[in-house]
N, C-alpha and C positions, 0 to 999 in steps of 0.2 A: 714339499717345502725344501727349500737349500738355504743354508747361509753363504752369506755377500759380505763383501767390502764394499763401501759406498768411497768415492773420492770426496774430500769437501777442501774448499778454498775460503777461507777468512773472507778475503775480496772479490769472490766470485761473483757472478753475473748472474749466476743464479740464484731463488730466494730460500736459503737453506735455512733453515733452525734447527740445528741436529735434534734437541730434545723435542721438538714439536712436530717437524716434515722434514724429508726431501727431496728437492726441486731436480726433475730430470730430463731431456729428450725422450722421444717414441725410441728410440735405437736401443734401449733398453728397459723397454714397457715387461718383455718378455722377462728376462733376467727378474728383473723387480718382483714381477707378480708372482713367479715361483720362489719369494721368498717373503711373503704376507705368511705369517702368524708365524715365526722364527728370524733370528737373530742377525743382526749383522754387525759389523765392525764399522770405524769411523776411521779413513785414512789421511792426513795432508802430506801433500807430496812434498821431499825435499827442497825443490826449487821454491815452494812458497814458503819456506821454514822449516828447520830439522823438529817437524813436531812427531811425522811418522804415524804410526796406530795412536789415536787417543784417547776413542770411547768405545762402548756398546749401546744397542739398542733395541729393540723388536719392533717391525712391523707391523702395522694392524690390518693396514687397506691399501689400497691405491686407486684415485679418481683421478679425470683430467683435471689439468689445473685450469681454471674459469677465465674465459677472458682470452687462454692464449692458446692457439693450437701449434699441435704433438707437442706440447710439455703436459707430462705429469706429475702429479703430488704422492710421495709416501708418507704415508700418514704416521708417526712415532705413537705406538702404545703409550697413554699415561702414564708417570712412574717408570718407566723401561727403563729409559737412559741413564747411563753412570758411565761420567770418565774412569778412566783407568787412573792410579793411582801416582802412576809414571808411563811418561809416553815411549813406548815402544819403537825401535828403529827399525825398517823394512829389510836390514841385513842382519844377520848374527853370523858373529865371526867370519862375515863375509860371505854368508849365505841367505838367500831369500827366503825369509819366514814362509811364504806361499809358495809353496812348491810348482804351484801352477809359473810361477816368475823364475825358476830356476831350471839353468841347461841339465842335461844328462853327469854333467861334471861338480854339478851343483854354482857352477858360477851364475851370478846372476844376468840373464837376457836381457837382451835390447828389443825395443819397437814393441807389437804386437799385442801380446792382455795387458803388460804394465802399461802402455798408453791409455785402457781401458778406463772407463770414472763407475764404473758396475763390474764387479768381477766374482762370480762364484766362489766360494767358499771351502773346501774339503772341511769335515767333520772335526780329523786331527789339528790342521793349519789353527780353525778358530781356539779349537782347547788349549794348542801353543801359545798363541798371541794373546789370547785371556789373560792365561796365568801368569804371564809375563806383564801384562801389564796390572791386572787384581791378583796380588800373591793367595794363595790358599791361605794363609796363616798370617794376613790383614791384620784380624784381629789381634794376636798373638804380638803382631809388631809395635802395631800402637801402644796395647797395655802394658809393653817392656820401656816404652819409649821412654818412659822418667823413671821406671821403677826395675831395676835387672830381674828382678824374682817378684814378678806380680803374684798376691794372693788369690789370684782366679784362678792359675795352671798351674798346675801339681809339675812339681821339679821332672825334668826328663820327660814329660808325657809329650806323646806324637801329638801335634794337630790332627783333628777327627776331617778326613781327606773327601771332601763331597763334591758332588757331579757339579758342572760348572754352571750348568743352569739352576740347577739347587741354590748353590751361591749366590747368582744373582738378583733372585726373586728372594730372600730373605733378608727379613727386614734390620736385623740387627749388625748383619753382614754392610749392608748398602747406609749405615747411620756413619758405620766408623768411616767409610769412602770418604763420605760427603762430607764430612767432620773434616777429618786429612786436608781432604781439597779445598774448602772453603778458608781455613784457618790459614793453610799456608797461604791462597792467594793475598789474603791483607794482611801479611805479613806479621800474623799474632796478634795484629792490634784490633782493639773495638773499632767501630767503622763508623759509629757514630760521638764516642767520649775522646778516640784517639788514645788512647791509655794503651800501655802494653804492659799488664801485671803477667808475673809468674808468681808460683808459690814456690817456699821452701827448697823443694824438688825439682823444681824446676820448668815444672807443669805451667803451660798458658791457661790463664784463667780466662779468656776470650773462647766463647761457645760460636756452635753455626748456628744460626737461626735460616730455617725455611722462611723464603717471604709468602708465596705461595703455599700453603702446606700440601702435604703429600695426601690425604684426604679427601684436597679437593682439588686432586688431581695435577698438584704441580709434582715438578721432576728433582734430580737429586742433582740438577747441572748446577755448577759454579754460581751462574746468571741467576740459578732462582737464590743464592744466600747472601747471608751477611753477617761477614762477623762481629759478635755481640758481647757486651761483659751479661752476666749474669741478669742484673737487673734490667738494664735496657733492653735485654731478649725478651723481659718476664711482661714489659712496658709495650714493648713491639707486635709481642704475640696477642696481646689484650685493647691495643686498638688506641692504648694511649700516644703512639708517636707513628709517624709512619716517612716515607719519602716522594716530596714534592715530586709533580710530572718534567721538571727540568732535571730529576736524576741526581742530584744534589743537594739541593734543602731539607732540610730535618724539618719538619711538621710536629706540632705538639697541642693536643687537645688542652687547653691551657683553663678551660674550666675545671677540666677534672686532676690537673698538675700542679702541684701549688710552683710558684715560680722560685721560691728558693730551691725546689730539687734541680727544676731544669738549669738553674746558674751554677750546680754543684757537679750536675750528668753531663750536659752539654756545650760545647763549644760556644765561645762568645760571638765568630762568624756562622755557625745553624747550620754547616756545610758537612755533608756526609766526606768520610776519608773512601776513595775507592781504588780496586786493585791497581798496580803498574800494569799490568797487561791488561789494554780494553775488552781483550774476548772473553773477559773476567769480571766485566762491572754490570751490576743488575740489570737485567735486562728492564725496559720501560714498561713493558706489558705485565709483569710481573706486580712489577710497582703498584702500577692503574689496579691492577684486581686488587693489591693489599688495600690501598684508599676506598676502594666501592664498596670492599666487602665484611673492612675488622677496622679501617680507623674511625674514631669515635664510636663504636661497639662495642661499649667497654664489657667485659663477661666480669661477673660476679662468683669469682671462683676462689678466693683469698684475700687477704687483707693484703695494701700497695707493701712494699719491702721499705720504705721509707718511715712508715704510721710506727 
């Protein structure tokens, strides 16, 4: 096994879903398949946007892709994927994070692997670019975010410093990620009431809701969330509301809603609020399973927050 860097382009011509596959030529069948069951990174190139490193992922498999020859498919483990929490630039301090992209003087080279859309990995290079882009102490940053001396870390105590694949496969580790990235993409606010409550402290009271849950096999990407106030998440999760296949209309089992809540929760145009950056707005397929599989399925597990 090796880890890679995969290239990805917002507008590419290939059919990429970073949390789901990636779409690749034969010219690097080889490269790919020695790196099924271990990790790779997500890079976009400058020229299509200073986004640079912006996720991780782990490979599962790799098949041809159907339908089209020498393209193949890398199949994304369920659950793998998580952006980084800030996108990483391909220089520091004017040097190239992959050593493999840096001359003998450490300047960064022209032509050759950086023109690469597959490029092997060193051990070291991924644990740089990780940690740079998921800090060790994630956690530790968020729970200070409204609070300077949060009650969970004892004053002066190090961060407990753990292997990077440790990290990434832990679930509490990868809540706070997803949390981060979902809330800032809609900019704090509920994505369905439009409301931007803080408390007191300062704290957004706007939650991520998984649309897909992690359970059943959705990812921690951006695309599967939406940010929620408390009750509409409580409302989402339980099958009372969901979002239309146009990606934009708020759905409401109105049998089981009485309709003074939904004129009190929801907007008088029905219309979901979604991210400023499109590569941020729920994916469609994600939607389609929430509808097939929890709207109207209401689960009997509390009384509505309304009653």
């Amino acid at each position: 096994m090796v880890k890679l860097v995969l290239l990805h382009k917002t507008d590419s011509i290939y059919d990429d879903e970073p949390d789901v596959v990636y779409d690749f030529p034969r010219s690097y069948l080889k490269a790919v398949e020695e790196g099924v069951g271990d990790w790779a990174v997500y890079y976009e190139p400058v020229k299509a946007g200073p986004r640079g490193y912006f996720a991780v992922a782990r490979i599962s498999q790799v098949i041809p892709k159907p339908g089209v020859a020498g393209r193949f498919l890398a199949l994304i483990e369920p659950g793998s994927y998580l952006p980084f929490d800030a996108d990483v630039p391909r220089l520091r301090e004017g040097i190239p994070l992959e050593t493999a992209l840096a001359a003998p003087d450490g300047t960064p080279r022209t032509g050759g692997a950086v023109q690469l859309a597959v490029r092997r990995l060193p051990e070291a290079d991924f644990v740089r670019i990780v940690n740079l882009g998921l800090p060790q102490d994630l956690e530790r940053i968020e729970a200070a975010r409204y609070n300077p001396q949060p009650a969970e870390f004892d004053e002066g105590a190090e961060p407990f410093e753990r292997p990077v694949v440790e990290r990434l496969t832990r679930r509490a580790y990868r809540d706070v990620a997803f949390r981060r990235k979902v809330r800032a993409a809609y900019g704090y606010r509920c994505a369905m009431s439009g409301l931007r409550l803080r408390n007191g402290g300062g704290r957004p009271e706007v939650q991520a809701a998984h649309i897909r849950p992690v359970e059943h096999q959705g990812s921690d990407s951006v695309r599967n969330g939406l940010a929620l106030s408390g009750t509409l998440h409580w409302m989402f999760d339980r099958g009372l509301i969901s979002v239309a296949e146009d990606g934009e209309t708020i759905l409401v089992s109105r049998n089981k809603v009485p309709g003074d809540v939904v004129d009190r929760l929801l907007p008088a145009n029905g219309k979901l609020i979604v991210p400023a950056d499109p590569r941020d707005a729920p994916h469609r397929a994600n939607l389609q399973w929430h509808r097939e599989n929890v709207f109207g399925q209401v689960r009997a597990d509390g009384a509505p927050p309304w009653g």
